[in-house]
TORPA-4810 file (N, C-alpha, C, O; in nm, 3 decimals):
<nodes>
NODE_1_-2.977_0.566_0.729_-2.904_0.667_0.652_-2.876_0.612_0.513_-2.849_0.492_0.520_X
NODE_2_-2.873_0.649_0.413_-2.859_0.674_0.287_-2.732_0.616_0.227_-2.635_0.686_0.256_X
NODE_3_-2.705_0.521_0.159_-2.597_0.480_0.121_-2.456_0.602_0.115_-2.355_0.603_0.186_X
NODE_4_-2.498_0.699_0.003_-2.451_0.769_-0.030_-2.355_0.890_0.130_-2.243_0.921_0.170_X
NODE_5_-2.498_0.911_0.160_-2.431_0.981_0.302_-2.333_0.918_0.364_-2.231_0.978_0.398_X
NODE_6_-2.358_0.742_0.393_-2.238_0.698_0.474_-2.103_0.699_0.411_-2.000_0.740_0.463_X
NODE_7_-2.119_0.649_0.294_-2.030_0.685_0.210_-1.955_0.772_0.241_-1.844_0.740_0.282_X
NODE_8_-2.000_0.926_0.230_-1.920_1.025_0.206_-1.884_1.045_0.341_-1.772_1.096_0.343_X
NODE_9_-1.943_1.022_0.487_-1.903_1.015_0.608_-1.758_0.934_0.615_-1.648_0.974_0.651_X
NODE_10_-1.787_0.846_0.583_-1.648_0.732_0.569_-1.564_0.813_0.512_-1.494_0.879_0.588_X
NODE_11_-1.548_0.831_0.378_-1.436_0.921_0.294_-1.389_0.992_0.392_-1.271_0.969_0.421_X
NODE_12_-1.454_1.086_0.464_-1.456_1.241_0.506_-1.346_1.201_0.655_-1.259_1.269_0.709_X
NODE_13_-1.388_1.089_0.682_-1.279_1.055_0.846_-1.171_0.948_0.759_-1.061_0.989_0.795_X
NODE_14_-1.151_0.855_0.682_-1.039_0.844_0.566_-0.961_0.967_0.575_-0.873_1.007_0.652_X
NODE_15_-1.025_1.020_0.463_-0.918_1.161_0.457_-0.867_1.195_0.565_-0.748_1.223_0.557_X
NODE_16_-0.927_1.204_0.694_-0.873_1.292_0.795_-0.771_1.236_0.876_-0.691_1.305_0.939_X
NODE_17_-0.772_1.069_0.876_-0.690_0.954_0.902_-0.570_0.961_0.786_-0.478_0.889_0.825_X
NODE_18_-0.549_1.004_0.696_-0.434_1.024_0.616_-0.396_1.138_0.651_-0.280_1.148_0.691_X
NODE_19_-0.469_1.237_0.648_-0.387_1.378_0.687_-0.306_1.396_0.797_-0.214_1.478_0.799_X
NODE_20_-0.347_1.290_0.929_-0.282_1.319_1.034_-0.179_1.238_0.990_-0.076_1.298_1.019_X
NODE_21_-0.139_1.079_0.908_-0.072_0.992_0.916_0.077_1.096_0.881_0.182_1.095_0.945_X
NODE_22_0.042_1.181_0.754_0.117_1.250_0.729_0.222_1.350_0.820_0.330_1.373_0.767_X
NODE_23_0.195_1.412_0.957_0.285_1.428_1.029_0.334_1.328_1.131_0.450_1.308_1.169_X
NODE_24_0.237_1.278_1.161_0.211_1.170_1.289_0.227_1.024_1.279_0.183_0.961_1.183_X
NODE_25_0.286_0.974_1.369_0.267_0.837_1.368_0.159_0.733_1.389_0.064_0.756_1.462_X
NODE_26_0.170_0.645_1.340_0.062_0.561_1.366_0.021_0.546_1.568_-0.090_0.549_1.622_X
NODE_27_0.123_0.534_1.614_0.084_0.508_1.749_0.030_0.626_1.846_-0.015_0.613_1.959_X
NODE_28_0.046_0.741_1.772_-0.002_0.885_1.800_-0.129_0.902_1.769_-0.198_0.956_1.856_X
NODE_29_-0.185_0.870_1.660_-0.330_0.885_1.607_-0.385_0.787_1.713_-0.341_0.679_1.753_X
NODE_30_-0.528_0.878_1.755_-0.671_0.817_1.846_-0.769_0.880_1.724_-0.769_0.962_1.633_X
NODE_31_-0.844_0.790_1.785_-1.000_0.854_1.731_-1.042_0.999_1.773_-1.092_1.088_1.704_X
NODE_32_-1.009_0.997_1.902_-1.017_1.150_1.956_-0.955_1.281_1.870_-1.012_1.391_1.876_X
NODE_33_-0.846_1.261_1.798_-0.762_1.335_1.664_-0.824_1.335_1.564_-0.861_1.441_1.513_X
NODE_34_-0.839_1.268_1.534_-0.938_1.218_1.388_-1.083_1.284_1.379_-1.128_1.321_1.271_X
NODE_35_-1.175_1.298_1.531_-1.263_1.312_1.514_-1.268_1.472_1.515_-1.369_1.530_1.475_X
NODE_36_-1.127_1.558_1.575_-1.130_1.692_1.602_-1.086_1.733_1.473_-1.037_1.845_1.460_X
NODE_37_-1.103_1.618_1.324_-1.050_1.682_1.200_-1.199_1.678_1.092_-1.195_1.691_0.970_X
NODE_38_-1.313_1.658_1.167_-1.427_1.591_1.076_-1.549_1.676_1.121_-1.538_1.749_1.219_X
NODE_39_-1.654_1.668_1.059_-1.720_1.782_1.061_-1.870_1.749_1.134_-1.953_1.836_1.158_X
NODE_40_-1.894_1.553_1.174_-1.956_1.519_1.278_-1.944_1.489_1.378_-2.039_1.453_1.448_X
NODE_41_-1.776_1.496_1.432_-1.772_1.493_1.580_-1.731_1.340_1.627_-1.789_1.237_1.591_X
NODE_42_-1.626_1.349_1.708_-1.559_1.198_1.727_-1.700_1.091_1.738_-1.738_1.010_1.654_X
NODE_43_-1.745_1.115_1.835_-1.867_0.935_1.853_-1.942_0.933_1.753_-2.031_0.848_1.756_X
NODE_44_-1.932_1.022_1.633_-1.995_0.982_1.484_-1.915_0.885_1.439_-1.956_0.797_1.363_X
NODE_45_-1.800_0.892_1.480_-1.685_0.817_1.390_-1.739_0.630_1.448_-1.743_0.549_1.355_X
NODE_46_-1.775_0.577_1.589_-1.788_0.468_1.532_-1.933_0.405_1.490_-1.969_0.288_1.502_X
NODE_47_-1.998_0.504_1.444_-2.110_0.467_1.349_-2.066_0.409_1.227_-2.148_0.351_1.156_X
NODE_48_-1.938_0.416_1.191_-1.866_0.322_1.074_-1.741_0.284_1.093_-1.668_0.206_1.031_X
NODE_49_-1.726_0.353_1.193_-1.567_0.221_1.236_-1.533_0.183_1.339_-1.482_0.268_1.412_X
NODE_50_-1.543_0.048_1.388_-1.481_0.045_1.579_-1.366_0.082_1.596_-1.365_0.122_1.713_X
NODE_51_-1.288_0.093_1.565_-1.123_0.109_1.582_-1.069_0.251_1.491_-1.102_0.291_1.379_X
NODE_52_-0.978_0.301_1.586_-0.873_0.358_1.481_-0.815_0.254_1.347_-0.806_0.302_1.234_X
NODE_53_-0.778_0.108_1.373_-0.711_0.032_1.365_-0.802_0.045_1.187_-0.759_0.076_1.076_X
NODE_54_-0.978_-0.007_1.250_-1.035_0.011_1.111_-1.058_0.099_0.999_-1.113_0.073_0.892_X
NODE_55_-1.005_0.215_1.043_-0.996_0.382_0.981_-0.840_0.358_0.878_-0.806_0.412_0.772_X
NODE_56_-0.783_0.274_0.949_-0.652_0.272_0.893_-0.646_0.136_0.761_-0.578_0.133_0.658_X
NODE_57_-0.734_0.044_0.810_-0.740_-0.062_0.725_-0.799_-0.021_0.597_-0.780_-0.071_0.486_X
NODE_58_-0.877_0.082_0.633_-1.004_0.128_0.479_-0.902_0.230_0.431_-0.894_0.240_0.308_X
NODE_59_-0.817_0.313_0.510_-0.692_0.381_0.393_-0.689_0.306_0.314_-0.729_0.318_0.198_X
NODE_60_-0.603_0.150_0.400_-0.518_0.103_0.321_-0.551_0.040_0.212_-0.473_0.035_0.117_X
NODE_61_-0.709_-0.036_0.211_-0.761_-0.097_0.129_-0.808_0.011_-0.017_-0.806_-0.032_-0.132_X
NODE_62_-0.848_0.157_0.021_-0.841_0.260_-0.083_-0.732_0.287_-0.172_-0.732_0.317_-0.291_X
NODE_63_-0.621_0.267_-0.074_-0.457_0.263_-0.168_-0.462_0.141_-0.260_-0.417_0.159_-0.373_X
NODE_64_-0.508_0.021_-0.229_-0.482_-0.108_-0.318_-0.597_-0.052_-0.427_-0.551_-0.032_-0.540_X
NODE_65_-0.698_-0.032_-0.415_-0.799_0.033_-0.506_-0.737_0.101_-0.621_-0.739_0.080_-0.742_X
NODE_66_-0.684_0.182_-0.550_-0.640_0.314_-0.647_-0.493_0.250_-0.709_-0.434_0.314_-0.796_X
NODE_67_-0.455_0.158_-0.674_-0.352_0.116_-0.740_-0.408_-0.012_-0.848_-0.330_-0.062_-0.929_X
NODE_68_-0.537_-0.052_-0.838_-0.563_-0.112_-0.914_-0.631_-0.067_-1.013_-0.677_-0.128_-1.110_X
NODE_69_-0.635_0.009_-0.995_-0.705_0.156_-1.148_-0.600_0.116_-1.191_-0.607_0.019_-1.266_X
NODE_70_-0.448_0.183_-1.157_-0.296_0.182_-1.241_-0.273_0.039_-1.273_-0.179_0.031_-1.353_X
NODE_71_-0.321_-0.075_-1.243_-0.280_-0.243_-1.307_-0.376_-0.215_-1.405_-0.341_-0.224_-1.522_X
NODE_72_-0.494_-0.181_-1.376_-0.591_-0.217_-1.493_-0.593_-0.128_-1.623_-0.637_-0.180_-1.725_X
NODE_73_-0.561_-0.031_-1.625_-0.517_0.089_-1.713_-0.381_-0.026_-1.778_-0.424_-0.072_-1.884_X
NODE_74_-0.294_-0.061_-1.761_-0.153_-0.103_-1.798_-0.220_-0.276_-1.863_-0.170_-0.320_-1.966_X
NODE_75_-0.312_-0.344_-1.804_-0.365_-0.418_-1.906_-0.374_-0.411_-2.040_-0.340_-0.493_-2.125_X
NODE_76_-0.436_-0.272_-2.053_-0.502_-0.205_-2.199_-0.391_-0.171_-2.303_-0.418_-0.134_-2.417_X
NODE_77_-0.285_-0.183_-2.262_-0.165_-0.231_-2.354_-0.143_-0.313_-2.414_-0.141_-0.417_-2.348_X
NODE_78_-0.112_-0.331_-2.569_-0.123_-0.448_-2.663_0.011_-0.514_-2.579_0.012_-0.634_-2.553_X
NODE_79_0.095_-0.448_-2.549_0.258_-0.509_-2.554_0.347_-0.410_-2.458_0.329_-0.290_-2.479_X
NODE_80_0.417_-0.437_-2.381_0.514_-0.384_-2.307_0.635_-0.497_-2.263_0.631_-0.603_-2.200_X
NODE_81_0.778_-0.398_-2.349_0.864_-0.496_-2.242_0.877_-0.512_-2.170_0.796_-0.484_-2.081_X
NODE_82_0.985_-0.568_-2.149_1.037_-0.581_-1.983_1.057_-0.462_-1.900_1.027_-0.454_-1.780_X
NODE_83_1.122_-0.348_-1.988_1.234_-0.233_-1.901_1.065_-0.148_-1.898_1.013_-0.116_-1.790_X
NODE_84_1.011_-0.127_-2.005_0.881_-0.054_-1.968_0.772_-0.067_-1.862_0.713_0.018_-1.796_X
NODE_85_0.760_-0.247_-1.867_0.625_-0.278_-1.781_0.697_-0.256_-1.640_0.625_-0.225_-1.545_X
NODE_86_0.873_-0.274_-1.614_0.892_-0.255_-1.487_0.917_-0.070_-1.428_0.926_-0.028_-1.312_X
NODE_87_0.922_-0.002_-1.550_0.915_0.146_-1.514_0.755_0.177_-1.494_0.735_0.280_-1.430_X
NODE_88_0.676_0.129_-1.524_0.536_0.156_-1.507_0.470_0.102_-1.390_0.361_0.140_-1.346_X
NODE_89_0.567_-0.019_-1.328_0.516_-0.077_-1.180_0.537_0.030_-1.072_0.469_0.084_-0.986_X
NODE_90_0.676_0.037_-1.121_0.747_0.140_-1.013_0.699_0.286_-1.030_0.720_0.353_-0.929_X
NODE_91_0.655_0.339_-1.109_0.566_0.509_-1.109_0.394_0.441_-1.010_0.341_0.499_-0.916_X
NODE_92_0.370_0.370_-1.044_0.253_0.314_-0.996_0.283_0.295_-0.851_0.190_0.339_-0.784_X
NODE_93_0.359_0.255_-0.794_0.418_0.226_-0.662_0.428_0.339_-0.599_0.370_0.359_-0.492_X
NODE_94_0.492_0.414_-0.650_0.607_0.513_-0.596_0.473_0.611_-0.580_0.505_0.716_-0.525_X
NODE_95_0.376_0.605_-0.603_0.245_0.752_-0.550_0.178_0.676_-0.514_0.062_0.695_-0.551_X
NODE_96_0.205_0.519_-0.405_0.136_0.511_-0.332_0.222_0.451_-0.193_0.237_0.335_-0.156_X
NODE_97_0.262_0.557_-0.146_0.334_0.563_-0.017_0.300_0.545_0.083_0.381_0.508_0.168_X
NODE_98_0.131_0.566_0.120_0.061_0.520_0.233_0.084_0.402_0.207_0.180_0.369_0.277_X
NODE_99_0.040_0.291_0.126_0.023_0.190_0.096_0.181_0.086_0.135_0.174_-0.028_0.180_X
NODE_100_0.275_0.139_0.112_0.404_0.063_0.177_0.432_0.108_0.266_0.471_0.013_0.334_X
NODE_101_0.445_0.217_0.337_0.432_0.251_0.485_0.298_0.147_0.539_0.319_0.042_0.599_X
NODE_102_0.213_0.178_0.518_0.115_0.107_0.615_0.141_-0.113_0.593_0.118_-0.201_0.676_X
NODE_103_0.183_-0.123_0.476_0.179_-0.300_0.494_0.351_-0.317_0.558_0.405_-0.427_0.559_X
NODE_104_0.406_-0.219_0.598_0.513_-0.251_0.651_0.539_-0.230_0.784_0.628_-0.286_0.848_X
NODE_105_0.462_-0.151_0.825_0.484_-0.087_0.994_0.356_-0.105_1.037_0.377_-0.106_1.158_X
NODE_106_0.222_-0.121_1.022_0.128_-0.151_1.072_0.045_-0.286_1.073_-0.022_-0.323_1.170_X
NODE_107_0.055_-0.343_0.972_-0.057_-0.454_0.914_-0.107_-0.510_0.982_-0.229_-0.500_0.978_X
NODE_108_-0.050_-0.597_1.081_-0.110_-0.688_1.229_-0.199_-0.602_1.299_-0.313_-0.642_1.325_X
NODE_109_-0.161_-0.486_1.334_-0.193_-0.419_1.449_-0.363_-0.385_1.371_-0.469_-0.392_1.434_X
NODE_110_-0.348_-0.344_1.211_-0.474_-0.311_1.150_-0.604_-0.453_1.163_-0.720_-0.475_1.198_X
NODE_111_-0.506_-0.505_1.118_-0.604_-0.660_1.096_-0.603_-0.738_1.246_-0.667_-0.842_1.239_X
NODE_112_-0.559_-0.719_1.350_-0.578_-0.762_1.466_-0.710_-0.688_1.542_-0.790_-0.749_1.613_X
NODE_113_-0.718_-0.530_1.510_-0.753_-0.454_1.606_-0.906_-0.440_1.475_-0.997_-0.369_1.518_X
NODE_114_-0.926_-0.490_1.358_-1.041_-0.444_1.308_-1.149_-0.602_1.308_-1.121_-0.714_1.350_X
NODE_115_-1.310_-0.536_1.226_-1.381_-0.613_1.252_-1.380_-0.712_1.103_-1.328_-0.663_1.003_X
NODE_116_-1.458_-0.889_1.095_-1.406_-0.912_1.011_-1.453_-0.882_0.872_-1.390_-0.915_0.771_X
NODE_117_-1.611_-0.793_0.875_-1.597_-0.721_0.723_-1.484_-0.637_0.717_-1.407_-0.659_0.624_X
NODE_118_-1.459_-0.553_0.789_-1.375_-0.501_0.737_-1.234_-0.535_0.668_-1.184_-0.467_0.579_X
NODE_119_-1.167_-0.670_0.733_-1.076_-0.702_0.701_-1.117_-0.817_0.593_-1.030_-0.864_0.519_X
NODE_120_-1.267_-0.866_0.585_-1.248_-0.899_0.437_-1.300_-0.801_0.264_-1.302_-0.820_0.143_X
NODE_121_-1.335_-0.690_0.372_-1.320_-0.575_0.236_-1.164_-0.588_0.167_-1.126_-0.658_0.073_X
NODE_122_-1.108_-0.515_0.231_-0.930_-0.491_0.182_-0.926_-0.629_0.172_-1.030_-0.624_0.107_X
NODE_123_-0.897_-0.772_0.177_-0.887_-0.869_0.112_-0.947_-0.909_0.023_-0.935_-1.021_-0.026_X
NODE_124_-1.019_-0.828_-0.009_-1.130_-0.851_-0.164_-1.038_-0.762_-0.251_-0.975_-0.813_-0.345_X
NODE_125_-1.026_-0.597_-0.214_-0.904_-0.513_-0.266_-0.798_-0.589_-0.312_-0.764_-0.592_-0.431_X
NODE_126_-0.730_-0.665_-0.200_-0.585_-0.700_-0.226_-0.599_-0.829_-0.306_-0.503_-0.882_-0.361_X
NODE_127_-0.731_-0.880_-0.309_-0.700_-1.015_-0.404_-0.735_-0.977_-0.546_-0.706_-1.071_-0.619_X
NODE_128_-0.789_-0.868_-0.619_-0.773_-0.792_-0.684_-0.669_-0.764_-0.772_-0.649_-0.780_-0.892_X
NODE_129_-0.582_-0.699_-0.634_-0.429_-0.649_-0.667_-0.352_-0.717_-0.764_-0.301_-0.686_-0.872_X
NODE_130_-0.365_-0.903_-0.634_-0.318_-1.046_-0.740_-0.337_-1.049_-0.858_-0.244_-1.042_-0.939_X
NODE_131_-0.504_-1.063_-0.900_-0.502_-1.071_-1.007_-0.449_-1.036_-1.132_-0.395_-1.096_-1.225_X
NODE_132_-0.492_-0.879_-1.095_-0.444_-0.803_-1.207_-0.276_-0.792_-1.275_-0.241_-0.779_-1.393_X
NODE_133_-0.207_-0.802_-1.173_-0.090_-0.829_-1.129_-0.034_-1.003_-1.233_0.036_-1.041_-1.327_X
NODE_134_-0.087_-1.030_-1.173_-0.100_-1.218_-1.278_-0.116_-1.173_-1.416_-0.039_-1.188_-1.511_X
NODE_135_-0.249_-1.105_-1.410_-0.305_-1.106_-1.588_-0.181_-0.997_-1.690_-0.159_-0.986_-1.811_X
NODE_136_-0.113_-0.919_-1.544_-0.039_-0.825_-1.632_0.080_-0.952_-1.687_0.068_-0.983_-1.805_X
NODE_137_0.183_-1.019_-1.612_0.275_-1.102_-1.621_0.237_-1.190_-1.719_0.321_-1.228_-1.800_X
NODE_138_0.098_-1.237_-1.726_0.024_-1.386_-1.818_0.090_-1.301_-1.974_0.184_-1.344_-2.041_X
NODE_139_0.007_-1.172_-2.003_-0.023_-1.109_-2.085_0.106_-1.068_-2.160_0.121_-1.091_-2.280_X
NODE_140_0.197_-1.007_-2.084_0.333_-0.927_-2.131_0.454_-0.998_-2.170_0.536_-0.976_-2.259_X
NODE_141_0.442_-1.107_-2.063_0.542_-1.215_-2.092_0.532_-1.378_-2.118_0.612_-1.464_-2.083_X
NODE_142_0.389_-1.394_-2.200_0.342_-1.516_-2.215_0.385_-1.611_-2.113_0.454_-1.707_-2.148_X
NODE_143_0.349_-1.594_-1.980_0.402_-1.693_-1.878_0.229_-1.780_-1.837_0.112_-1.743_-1.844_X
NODE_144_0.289_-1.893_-1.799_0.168_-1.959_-1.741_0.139_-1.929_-1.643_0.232_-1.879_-1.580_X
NODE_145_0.001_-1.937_-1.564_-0.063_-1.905_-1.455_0.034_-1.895_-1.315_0.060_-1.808_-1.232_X
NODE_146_0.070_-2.032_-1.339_0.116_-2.107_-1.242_0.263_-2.004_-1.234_0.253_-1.941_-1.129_X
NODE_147_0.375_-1.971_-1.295_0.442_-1.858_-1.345_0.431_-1.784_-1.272_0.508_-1.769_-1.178_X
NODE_148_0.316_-1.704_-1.299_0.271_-1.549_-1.264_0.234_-1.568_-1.130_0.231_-1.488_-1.035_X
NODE_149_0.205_-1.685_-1.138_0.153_-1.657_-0.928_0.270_-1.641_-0.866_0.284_-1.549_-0.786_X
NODE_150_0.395_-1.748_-0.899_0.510_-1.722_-0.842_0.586_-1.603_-0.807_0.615_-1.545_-0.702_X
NODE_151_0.619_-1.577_-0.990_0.599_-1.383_-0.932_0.576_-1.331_-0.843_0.653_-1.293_-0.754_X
NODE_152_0.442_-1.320_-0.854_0.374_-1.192_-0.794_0.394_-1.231_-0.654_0.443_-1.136_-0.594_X
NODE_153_0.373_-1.345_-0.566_0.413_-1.393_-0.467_0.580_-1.341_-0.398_0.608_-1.324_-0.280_X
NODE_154_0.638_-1.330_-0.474_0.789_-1.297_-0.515_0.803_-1.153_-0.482_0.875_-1.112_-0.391_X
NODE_155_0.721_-1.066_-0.572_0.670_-0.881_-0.558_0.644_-0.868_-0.474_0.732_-0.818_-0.404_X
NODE_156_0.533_-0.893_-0.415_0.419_-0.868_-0.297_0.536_-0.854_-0.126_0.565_-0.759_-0.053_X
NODE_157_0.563_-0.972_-0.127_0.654_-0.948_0.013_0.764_-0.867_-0.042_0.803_-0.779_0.034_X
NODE_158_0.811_-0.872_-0.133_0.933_-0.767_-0.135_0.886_-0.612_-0.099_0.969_-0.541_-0.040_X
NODE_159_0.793_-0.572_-0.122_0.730_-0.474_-0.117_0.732_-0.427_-0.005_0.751_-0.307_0.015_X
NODE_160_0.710_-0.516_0.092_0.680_-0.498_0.231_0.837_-0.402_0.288_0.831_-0.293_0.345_X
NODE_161_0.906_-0.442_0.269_1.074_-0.397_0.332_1.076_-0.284_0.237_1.194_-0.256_0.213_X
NODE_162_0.986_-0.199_0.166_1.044_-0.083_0.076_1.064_0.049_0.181_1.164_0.122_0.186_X
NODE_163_0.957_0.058_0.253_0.927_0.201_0.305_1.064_0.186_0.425_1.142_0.280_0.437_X
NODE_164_1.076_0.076_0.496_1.134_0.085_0.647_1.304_0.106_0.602_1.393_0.156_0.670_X
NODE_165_1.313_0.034_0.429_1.472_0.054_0.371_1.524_0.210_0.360_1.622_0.271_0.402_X
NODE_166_1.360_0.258_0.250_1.402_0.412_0.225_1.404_0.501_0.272_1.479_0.594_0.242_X
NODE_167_1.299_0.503_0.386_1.284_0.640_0.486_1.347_0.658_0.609_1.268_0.696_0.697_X
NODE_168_1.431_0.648_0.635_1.538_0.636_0.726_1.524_0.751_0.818_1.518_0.860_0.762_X
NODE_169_1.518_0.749_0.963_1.489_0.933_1.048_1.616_0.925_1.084_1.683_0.824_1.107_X
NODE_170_1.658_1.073_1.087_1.802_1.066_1.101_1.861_1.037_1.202_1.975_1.081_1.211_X
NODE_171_1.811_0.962_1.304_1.825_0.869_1.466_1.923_0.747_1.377_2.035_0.707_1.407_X
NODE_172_1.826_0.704_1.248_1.858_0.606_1.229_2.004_0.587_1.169_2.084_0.494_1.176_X
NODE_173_2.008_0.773_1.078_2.109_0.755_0.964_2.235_0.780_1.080_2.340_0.727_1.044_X
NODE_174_2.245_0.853_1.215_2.297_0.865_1.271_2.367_0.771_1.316_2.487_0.799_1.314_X
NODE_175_2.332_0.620_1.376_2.340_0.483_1.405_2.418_0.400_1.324_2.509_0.322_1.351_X
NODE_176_2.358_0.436_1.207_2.450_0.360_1.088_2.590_0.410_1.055_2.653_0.335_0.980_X
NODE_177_2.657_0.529_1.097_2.704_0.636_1.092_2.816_0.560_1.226_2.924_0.504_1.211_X
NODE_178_2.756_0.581_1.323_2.835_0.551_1.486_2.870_0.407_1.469_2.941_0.362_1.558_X
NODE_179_2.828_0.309_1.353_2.823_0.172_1.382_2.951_0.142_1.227_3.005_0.040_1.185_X
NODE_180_2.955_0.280_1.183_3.045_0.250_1.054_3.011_0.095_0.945_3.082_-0.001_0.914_X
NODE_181_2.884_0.130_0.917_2.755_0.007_0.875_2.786_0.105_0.727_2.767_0.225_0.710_X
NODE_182_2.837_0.010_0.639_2.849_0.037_0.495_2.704_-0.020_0.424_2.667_-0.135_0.404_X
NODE_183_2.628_0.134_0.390_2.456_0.127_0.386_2.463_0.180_0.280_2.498_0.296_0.258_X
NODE_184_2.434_0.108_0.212_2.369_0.147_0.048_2.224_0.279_0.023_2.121_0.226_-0.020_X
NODE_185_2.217_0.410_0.042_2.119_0.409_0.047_2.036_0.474_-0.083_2.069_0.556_-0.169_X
NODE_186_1.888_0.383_-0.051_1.830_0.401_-0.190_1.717_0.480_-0.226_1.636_0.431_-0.147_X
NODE_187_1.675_0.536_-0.267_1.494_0.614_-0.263_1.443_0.513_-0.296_1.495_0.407_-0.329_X
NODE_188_1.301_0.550_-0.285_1.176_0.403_-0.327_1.189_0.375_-0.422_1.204_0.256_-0.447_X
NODE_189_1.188_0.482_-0.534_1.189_0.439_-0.697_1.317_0.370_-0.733_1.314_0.287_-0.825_X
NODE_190_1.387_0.385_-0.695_1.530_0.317_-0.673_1.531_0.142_-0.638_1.587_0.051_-0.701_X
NODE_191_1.460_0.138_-0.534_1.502_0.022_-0.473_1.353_-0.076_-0.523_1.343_-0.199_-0.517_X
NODE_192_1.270_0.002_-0.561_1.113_-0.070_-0.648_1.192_-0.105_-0.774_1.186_-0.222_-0.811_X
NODE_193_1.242_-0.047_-0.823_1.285_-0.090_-0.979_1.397_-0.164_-0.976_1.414_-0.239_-1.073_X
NODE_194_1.509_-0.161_-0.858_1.587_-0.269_-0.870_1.553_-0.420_-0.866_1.586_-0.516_-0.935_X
NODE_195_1.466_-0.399_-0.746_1.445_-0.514_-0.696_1.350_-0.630_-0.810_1.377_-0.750_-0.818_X
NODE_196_1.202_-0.537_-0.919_1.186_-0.523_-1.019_1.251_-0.653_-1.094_1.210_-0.767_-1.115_X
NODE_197_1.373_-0.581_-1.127_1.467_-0.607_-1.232_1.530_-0.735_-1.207_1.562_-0.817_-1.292_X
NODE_198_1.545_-0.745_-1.065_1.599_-0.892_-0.984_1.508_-0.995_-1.009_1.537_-1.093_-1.078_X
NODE_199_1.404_-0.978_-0.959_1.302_-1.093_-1.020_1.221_-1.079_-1.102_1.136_-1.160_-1.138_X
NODE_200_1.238_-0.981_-1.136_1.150_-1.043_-1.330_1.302_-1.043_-1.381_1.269_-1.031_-1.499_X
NODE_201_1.448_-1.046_-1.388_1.572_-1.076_-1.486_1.519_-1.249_-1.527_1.498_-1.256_-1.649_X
NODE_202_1.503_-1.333_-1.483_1.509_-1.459_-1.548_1.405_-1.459_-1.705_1.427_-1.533_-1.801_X
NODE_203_1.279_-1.343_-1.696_1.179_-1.367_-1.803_1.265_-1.298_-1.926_1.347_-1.207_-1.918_X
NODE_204_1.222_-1.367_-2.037_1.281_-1.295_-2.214_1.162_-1.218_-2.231_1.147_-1.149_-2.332_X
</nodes>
């Protein structure tokens, strides 16, 4: 088959693996769902993916993609301060919601349950991410390499605790409520730009 065809086969069960993520939970989605959303029929589906697990990893690795359009676009800036380059992380963040939902509630289960191209595709993606991420910090705030790795090292896991802080089901808000738990609560863009501000505050 034709580069191109598989291609667009892949996209076509992608998409259909986000559409369900959107009402459904991760532990709800089968291949059997996925395949009743696609237009060749579930046992087409592992002609390019063994797993649900790997349907979910190539989302996720499409989200780091598409978020690295938004690092690399923000390169092409002569100069950005501080309060700017961190309002431009956080718009960049904040429209990619699969992307912190999935490295926060799934990741093991993706990279346990897939094969290992696949899991060194999205680590080609996510080392990417690094980079660009580095070259933005090298660039904006004349920091050394060594600097910027720290950073971003710094970003990266914080990231992870965004989605499970902000999206709260009301089981949960209920709990916090019965437990009289004094809970700060924050939206994503909220708690991306604070946190932001916490560790990049030491750079001039």
């Amino acid at each position: 088959m034709e580069k191109r065809l598989v291609d667009e086969r892949k996209e076509e069960i992608i998409n259909a693996c986000e559409k369900l993520y959107e009402k459904l939970d991760f532990k709800d989605i089968n291949i059997k769902l996925i395949g009743e959303q696609i237009s060749v029929g579930r046992t087409s589906i592992y002609n390019y993916f063994g797993t649900k697990e790997e349907i979910f990893l190539a989302l996720l690795e499409r989200e780091y993609l598409k978020w690295n359009e938004d690092l690399s676009a923000l390169l092409q800036n002569e100069k950005l301060d501080k309060e700017v380059f961190i309002n431009k992380i956080t718009e960049s963040l904040i429209k990619r919601k699969n992307l912190l939902k999935l490295i926060s509630m799934n990741m093991f289960e993706m990279e346990a349950n897939s094969r290992i191209q696949s899991i060194t595709n999205f680590k080609l993606a996510f080392k990417e991410s690094i980079s660009l991420l580095e070259q933005c910090l090298c660039k904006f705030f004349n920091l050394k390499e060594s600097e910027a790795e720290e950073i971003t090292f710094t970003i990266l896991p914080f990231l992870v605790g965004i989605y499970p802080y902000t999206s709260l089901t009301d089981k949960m808000k209920e709990a916090i409520n019965n437990a009289k738990l004094e809970y700060k609560f924050y939206t994503d863009k909220e708690m991306i730009k604070m946190g932001l501000e916490k560790i990049l505050g030491g750079i001039k």
